[in-house]
BALOBA-1460 file (C-alpha; in Angstrom, 3 decimals):
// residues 304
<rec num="1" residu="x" x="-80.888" y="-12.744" z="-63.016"/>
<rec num="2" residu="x" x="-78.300" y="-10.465" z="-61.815"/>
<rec num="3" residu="x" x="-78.443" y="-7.094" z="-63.588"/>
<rec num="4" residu="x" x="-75.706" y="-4.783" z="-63.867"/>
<rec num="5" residu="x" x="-77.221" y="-1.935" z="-65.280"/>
<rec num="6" residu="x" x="-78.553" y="1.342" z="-63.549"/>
<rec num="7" residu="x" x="-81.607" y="1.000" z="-61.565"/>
<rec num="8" residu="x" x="-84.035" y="1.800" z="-63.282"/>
<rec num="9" residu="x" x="-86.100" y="4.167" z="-60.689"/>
<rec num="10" residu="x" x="-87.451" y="1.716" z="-57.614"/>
<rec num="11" residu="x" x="-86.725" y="3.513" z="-54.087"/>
<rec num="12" residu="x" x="-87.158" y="1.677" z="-51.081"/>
<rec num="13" residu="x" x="-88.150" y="3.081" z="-47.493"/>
<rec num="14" residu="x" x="-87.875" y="0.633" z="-44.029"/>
<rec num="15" residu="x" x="-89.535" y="1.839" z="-41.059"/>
<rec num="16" residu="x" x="-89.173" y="0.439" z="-37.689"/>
<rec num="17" residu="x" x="-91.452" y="-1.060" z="-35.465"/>
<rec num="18" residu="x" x="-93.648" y="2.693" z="-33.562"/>
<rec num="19" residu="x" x="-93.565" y="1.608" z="-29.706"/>
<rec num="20" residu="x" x="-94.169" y="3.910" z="-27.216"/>
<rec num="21" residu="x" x="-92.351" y="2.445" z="-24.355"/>
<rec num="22" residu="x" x="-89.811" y="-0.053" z="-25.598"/>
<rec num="23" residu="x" x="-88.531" y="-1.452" z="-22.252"/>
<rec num="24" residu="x" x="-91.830" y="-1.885" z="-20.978"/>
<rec num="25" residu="x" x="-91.328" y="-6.042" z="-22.056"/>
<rec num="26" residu="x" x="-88.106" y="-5.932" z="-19.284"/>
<rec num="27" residu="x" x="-87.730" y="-5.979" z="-15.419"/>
<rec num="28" residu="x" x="-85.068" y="-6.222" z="-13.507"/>
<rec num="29" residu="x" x="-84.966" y="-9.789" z="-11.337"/>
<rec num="30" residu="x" x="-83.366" y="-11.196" z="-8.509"/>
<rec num="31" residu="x" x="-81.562" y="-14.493" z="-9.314"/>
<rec num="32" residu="x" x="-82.100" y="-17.337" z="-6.475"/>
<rec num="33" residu="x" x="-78.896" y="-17.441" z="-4.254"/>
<rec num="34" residu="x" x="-75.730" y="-18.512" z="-5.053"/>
<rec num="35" residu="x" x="-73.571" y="-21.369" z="-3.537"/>
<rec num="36" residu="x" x="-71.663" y="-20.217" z="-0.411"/>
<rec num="37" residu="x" x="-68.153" y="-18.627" z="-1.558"/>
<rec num="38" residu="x" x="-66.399" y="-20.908" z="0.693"/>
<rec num="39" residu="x" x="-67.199" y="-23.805" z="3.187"/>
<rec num="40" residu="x" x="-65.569" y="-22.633" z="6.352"/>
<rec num="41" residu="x" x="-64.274" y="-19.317" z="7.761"/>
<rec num="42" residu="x" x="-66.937" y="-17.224" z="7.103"/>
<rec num="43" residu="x" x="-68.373" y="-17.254" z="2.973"/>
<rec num="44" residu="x" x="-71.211" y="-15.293" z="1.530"/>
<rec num="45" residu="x" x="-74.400" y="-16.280" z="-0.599"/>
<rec num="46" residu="x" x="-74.995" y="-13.967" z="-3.201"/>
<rec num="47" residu="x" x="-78.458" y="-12.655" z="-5.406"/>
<rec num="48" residu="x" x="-77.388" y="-11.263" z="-8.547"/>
<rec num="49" residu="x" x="-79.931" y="-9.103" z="-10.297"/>
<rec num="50" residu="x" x="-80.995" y="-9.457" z="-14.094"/>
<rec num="51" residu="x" x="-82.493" y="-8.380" z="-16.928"/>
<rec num="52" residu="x" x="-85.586" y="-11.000" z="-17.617"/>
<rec num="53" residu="x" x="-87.916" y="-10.839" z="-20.945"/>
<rec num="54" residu="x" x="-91.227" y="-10.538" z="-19.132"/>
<rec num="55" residu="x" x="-92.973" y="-12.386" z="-21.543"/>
<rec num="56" residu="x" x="-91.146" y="-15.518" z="-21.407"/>
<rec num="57" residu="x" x="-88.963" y="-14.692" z="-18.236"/>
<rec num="58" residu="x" x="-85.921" y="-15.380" z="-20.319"/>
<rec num="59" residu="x" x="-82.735" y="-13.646" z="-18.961"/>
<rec num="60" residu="x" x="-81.354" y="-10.591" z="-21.941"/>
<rec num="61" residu="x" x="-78.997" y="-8.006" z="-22.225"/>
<rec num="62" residu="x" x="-79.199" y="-5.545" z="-19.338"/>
<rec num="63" residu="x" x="-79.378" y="-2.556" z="-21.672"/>
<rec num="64" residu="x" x="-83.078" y="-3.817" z="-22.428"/>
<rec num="65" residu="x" x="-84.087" y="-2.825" z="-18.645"/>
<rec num="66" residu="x" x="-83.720" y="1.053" z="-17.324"/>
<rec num="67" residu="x" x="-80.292" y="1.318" z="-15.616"/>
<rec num="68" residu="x" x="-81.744" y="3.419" z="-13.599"/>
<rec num="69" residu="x" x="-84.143" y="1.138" z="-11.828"/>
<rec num="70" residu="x" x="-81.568" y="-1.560" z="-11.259"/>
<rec num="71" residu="x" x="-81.652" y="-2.836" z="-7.356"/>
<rec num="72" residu="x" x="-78.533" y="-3.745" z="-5.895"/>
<rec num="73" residu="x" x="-77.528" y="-7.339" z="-5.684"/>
<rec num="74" residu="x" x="-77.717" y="-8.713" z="-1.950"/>
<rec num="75" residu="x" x="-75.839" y="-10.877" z="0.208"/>
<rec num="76" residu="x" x="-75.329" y="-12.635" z="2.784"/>
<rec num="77" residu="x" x="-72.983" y="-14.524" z="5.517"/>
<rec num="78" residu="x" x="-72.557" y="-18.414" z="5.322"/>
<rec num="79" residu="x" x="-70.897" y="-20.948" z="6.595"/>
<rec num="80" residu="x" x="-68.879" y="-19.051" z="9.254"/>
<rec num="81" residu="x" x="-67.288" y="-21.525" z="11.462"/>
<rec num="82" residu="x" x="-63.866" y="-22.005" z="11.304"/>
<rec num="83" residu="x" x="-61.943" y="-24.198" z="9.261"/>
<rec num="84" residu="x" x="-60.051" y="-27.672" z="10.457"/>
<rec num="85" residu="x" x="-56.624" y="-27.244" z="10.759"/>
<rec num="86" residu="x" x="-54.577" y="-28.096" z="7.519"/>
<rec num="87" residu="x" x="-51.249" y="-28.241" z="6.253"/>
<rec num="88" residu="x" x="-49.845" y="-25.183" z="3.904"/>
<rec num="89" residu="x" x="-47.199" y="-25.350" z="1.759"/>
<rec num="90" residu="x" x="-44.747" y="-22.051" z="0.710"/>
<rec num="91" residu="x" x="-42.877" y="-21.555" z="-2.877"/>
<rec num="92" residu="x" x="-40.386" y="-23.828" z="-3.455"/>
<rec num="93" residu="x" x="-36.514" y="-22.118" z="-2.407"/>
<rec num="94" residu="x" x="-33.602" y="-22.254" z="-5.295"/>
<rec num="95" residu="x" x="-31.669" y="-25.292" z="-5.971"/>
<rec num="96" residu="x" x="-29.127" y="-25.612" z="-3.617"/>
<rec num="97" residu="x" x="-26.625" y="-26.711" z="-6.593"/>
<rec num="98" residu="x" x="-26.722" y="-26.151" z="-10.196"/>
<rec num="99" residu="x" x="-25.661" y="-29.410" z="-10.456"/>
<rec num="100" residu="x" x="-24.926" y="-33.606" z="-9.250"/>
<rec num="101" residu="x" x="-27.611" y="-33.105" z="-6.668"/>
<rec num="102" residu="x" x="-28.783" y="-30.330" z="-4.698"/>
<rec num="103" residu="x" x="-31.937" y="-29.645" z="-2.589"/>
<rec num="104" residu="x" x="-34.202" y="-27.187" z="-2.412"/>
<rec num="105" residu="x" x="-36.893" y="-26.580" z="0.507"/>
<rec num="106" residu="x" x="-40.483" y="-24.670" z="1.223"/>
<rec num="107" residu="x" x="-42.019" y="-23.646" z="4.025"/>
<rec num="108" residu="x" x="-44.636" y="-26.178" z="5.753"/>
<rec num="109" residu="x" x="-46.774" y="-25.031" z="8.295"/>
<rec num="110" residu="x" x="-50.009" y="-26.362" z="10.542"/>
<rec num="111" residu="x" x="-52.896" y="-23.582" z="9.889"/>
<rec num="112" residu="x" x="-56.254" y="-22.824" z="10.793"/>
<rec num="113" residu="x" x="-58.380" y="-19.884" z="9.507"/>
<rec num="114" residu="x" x="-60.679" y="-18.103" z="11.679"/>
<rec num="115" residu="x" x="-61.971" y="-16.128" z="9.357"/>
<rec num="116" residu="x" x="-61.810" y="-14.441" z="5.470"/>
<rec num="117" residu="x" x="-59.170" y="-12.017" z="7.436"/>
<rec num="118" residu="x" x="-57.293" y="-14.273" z="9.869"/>
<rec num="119" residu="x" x="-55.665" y="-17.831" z="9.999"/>
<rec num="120" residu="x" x="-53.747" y="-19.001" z="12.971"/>
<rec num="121" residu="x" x="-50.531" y="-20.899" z="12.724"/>
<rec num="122" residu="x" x="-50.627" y="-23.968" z="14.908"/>
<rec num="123" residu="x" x="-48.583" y="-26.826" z="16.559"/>
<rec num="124" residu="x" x="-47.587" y="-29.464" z="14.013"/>
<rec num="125" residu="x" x="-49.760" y="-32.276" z="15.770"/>
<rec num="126" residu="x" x="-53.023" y="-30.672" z="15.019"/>
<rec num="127" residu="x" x="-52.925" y="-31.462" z="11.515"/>
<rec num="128" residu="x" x="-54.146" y="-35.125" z="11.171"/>
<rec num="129" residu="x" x="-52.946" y="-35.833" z="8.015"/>
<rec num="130" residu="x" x="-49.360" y="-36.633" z="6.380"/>
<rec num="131" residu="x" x="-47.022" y="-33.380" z="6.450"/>
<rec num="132" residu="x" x="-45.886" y="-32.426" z="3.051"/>
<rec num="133" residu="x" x="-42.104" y="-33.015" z="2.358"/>
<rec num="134" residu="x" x="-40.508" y="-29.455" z="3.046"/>
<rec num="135" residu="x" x="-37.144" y="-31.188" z="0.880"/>
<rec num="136" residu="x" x="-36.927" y="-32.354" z="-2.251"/>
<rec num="137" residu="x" x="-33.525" y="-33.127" z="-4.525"/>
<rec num="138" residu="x" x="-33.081" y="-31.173" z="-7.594"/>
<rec num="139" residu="x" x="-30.771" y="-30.515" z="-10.432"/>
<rec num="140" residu="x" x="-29.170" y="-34.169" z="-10.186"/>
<rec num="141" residu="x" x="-27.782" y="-34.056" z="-13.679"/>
<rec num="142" residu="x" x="-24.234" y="-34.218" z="-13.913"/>
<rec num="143" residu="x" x="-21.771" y="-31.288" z="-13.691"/>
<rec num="144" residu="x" x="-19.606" y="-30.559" z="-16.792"/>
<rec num="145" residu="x" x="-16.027" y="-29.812" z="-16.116"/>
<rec num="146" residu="x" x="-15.409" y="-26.630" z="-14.858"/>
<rec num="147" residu="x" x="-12.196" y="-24.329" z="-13.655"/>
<rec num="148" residu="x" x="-11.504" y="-23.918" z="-10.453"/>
<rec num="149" residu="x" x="-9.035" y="-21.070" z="-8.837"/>
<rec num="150" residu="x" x="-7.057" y="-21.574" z="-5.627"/>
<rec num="151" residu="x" x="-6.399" y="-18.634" z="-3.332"/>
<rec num="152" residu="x" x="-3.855" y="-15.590" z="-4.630"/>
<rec num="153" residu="x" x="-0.144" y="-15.513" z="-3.330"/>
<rec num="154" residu="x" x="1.057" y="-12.749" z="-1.692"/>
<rec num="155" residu="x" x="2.604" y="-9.998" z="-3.634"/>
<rec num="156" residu="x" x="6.194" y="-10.162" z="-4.796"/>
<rec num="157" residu="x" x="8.468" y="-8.454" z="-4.312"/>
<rec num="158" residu="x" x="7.130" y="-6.790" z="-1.098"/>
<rec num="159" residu="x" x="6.854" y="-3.090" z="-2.029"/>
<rec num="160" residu="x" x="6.992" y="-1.550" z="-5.643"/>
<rec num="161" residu="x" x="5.002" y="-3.123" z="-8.473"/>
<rec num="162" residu="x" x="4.670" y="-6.771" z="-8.543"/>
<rec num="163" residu="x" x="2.901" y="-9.879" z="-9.317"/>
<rec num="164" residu="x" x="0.297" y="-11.883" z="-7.885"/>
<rec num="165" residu="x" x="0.117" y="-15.503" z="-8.701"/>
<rec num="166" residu="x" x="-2.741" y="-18.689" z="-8.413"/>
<rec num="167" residu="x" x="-2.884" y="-22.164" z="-9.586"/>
<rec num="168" residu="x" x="-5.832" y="-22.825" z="-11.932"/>
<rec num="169" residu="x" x="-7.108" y="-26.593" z="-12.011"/>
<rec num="170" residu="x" x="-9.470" y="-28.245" z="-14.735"/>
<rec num="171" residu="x" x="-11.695" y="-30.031" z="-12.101"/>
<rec num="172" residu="x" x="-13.802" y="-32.920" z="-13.198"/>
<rec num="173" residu="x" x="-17.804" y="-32.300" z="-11.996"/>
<rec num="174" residu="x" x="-18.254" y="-35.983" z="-10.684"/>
<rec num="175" residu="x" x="-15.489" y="-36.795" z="-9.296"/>
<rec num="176" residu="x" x="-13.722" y="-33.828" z="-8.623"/>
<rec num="177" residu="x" x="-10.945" y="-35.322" z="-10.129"/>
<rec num="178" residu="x" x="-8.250" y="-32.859" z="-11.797"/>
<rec num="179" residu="x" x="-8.212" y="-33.050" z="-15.362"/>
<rec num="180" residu="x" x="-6.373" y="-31.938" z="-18.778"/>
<rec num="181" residu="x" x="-7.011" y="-27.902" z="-19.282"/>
<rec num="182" residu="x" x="-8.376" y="-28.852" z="-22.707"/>
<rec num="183" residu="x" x="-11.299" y="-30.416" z="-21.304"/>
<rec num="184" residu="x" x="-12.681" y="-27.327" z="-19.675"/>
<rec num="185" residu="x" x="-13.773" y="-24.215" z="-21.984"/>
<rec num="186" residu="x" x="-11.459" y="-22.370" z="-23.702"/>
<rec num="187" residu="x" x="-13.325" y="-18.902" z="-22.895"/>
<rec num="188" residu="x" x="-13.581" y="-18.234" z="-19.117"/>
<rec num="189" residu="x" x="-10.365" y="-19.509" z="-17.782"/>
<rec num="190" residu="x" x="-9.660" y="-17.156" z="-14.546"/>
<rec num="191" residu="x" x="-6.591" y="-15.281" z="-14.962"/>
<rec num="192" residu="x" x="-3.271" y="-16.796" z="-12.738"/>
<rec num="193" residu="x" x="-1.613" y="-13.313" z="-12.647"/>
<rec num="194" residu="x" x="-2.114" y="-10.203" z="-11.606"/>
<rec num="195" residu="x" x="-0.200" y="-6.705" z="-11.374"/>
<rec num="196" residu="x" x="-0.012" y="-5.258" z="-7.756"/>
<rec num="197" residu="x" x="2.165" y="-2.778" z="-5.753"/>
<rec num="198" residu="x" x="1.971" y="-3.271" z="-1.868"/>
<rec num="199" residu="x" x="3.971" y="0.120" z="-0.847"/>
<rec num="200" residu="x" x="6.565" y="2.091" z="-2.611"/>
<rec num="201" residu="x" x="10.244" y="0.861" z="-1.611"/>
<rec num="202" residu="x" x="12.633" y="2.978" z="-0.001"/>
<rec num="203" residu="x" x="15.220" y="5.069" z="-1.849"/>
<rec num="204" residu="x" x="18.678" y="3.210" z="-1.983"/>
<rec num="205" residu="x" x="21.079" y="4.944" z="0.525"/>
<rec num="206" residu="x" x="24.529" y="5.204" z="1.024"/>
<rec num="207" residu="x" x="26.385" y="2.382" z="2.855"/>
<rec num="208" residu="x" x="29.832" y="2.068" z="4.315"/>
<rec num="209" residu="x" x="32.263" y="-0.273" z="5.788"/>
<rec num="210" residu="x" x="34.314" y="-0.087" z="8.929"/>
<rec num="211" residu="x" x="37.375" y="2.093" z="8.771"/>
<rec num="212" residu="x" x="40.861" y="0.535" z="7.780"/>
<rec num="213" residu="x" x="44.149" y="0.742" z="9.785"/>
<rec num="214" residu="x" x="45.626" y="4.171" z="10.194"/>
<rec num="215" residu="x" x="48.198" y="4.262" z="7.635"/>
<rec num="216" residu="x" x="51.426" y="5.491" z="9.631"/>
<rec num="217" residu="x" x="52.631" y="3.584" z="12.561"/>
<rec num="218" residu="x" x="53.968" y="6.928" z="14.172"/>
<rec num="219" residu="x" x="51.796" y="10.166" z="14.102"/>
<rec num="220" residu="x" x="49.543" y="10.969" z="11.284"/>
<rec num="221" residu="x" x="48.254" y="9.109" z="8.332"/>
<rec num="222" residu="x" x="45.157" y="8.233" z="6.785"/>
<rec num="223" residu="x" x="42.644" y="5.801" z="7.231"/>
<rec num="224" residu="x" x="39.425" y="4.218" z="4.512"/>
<rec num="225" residu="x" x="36.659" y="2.603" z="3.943"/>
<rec num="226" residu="x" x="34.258" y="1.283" z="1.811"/>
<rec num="227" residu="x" x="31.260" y="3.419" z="0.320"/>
<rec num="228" residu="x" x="28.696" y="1.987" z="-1.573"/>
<rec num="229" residu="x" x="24.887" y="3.219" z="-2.920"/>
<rec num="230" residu="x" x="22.825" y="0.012" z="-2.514"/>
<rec num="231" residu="x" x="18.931" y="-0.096" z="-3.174"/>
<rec num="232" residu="x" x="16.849" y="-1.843" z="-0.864"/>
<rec num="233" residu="x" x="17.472" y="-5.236" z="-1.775"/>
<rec num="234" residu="x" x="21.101" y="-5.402" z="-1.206"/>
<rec num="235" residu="x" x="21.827" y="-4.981" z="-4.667"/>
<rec num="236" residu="x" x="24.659" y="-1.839" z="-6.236"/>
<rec num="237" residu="x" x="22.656" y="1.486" z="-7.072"/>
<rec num="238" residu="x" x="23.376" y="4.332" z="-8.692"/>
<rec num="239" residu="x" x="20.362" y="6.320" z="-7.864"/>
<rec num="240" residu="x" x="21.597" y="7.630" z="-4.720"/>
<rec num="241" residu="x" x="22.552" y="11.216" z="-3.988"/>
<rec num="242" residu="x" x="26.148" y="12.150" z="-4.324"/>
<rec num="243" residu="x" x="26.074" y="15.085" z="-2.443"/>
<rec num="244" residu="x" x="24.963" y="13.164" z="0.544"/>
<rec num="245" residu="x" x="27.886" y="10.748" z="-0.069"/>
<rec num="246" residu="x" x="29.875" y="10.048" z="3.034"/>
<rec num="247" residu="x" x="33.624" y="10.338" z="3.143"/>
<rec num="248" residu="x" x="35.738" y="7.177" z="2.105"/>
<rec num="249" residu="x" x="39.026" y="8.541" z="3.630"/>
<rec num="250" residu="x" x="40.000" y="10.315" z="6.763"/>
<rec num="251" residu="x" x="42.660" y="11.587" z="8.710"/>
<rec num="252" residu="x" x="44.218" y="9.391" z="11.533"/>
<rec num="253" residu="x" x="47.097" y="9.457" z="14.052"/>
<rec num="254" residu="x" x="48.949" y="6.886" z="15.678"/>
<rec num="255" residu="x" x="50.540" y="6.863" z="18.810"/>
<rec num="256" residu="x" x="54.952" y="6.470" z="18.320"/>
<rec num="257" residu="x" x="56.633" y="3.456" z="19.555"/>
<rec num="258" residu="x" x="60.214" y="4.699" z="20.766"/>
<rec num="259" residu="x" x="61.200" y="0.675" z="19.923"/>
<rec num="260" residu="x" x="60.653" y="0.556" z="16.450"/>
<rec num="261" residu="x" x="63.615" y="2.081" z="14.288"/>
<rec num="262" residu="x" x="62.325" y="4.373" z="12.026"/>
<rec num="263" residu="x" x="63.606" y="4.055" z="8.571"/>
<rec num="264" residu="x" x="65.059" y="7.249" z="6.872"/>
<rec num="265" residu="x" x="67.809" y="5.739" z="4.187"/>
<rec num="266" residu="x" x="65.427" y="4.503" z="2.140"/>
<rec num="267" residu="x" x="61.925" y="5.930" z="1.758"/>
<rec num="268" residu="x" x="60.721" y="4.021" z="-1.070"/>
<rec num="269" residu="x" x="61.733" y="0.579" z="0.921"/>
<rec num="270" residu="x" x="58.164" y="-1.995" z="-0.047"/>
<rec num="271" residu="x" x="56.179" y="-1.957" z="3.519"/>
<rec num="272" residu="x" x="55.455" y="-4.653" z="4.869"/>
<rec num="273" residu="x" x="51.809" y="-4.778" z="3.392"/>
<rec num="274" residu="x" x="50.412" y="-7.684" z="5.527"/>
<rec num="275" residu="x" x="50.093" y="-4.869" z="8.129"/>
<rec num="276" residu="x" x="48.007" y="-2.390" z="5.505"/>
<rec num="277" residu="x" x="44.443" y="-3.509" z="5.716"/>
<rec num="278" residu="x" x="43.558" y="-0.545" z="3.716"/>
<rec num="279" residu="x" x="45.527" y="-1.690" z="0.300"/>
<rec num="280" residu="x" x="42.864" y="-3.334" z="-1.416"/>
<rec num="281" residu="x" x="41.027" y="-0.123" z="-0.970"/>
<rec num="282" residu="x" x="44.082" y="2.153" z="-2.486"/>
<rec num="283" residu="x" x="43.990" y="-0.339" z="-5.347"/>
<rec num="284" residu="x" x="39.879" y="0.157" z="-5.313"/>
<rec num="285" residu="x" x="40.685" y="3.814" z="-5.461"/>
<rec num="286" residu="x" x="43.147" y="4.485" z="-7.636"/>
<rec num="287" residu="x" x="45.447" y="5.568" z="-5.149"/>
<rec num="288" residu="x" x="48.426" y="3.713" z="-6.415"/>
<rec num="289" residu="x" x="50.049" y="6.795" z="-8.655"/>
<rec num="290" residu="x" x="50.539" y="8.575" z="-5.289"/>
<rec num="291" residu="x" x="54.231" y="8.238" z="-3.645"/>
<rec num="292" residu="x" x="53.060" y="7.081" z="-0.092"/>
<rec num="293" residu="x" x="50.147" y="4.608" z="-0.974"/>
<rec num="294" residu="x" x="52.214" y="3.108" z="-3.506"/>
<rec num="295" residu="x" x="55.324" y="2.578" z="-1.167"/>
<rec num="296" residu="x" x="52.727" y="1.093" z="1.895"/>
<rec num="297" residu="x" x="51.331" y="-0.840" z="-0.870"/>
<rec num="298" residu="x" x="53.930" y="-1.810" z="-3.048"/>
<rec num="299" residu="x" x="53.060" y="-5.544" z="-4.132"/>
<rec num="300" residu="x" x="49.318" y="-4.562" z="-4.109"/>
<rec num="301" residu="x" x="49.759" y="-1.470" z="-6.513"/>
<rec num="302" residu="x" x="52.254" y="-3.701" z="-8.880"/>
<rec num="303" residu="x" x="51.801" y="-3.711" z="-12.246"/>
<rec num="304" residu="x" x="48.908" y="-1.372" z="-11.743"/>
């Protein structure tokens, strides 16, 4: 009956075993050899030492014996001839494709070891037995479709900032068939633009025409010509300098033909303008409103 009152005054007192010597039941033993560690190239046998019971010779914990009596364990060489030549394989390499069939390869080489140390690589025929296939195909699943980017254009226009450009195909992984953009992923699609800027491009300049006919058939007169400011590409500008501007008009002289009558009655006669190359430029110019452009060009400046 299990009581669960107070004990009621009984002490108890254990005492172990008095021995004098307690590991004088233990010696240390040697074990009979071992098998050799390997069966060519030079192995060892090996005698392990134990802690034995003495009375029944059993093998216990080695804490029974004195760890300070221990022998070491011996050995000894076996089985040191060398080895017949064999065939050794490396790690498999990487997949050659991710996907619809790749390969991947290893290392295969004919070897023979001398020793624990050394092993000697040899010719292929030495090795009497099949050599293990160095190829193998992997990954031969299918490929899903994926996007595929042709090469960039060049940049456009050629100097300034500007544009890049590429095609981007949905390619079919069997066949490599082109196919609808929805059937590739929506995320990842490379980009088909991109900003660039080959050079800076030169400042527009200043550009003029040739010079017109001298305007008076005997002495002085005037001659123009066209200025414009026109940026690189040919088109009108208005970024150029005006200070640099060259001169549209200029001071000419003709030499006097003694045979042709000069006419005094009537200075504000209408030239004969098919001679004038220069009108369309007085019209250009707004040089109608003065007295001798408007009488040289007469039917040009009408109505203006």
């Amino acid at each position: 009956v299990l009581m669960k009152e107070d004990n009621p005054g009984i002490h108890y007192r254990f005492n172990p075993p008095v021995s004098r010597d307690p590991m004088s039941g233990f010696a240390w033993q040697y074990t009979s050899w071992s098998h050799c560690s390997a069966l060519c190239a030079g192995g060892v046998h090996i005698q392990q030492v134990v802690c034995k019971r003495q009375s029944d010779l059993t093998i216990v914990y080695n804490h029974f014996c004195d760890k300070k009596n221990k022998p070491k364990e011996k050995r000894r060489s076996c089985n040191t001839e060398p080895c017949s030549p064999t065939w050794r394989t490396g790690e498999w390499s990487e997949c050659s494709r991710s996907c619809n069939g790749g390969l991947r390869t290893r290392e295969v080489l004919c070897k023979r070891r001398i020793s624990a140390m050394e092993e000697k690589v040899l010719d292929d025929s030495a090795c009497t037995s099949s050599r293990p296939l160095f190829t193998e195909p992997c990954s031969n699943h299918s490929c899903p479709p994926e996007w595929l980017a042709l090469d960039w254009s060049e940049c456009t226009p050629s100097c300034g900032p500007g544009y890049r450009q590429r095609v981007v195909l949905c390619k079919s992984g069997e066949s490599g068939d082109t196919l609808p953009d929805p059937k590739c992923p929506k995320h990842g699609r490379p980009t088909s633009r991109m900003r660039c800027n080959l050079q800076r491009c030169p400042p527009p300049l200043w550009v003029t025409g040739p010079w017109g006919e001298c305007s008076a058939r005997c002495g002085l007169g005037q001659e123009m010509r066209s200025v414009q400011c026109l940026a690189h590409t040919g088109q009108p500008s208005n970024e150029c300098l005006e200070h640099q501007r060259p001169a549209a008009m200029q001071q000419c002289k003709s030499k006097c033909d003694p045979s042709l009558p000069i006419d005094t009655e009537n200075p504000e006669e209408c030239k004969d303008v098919s001679t004038v190359a220069y009108c369309p430029l007085v019209l250009r110019f707004k040089f109608c409103n003065r007295p001798y452009f408007r009488q040289m060009c007469c039917r040009t400046c009408q109505g203006h």
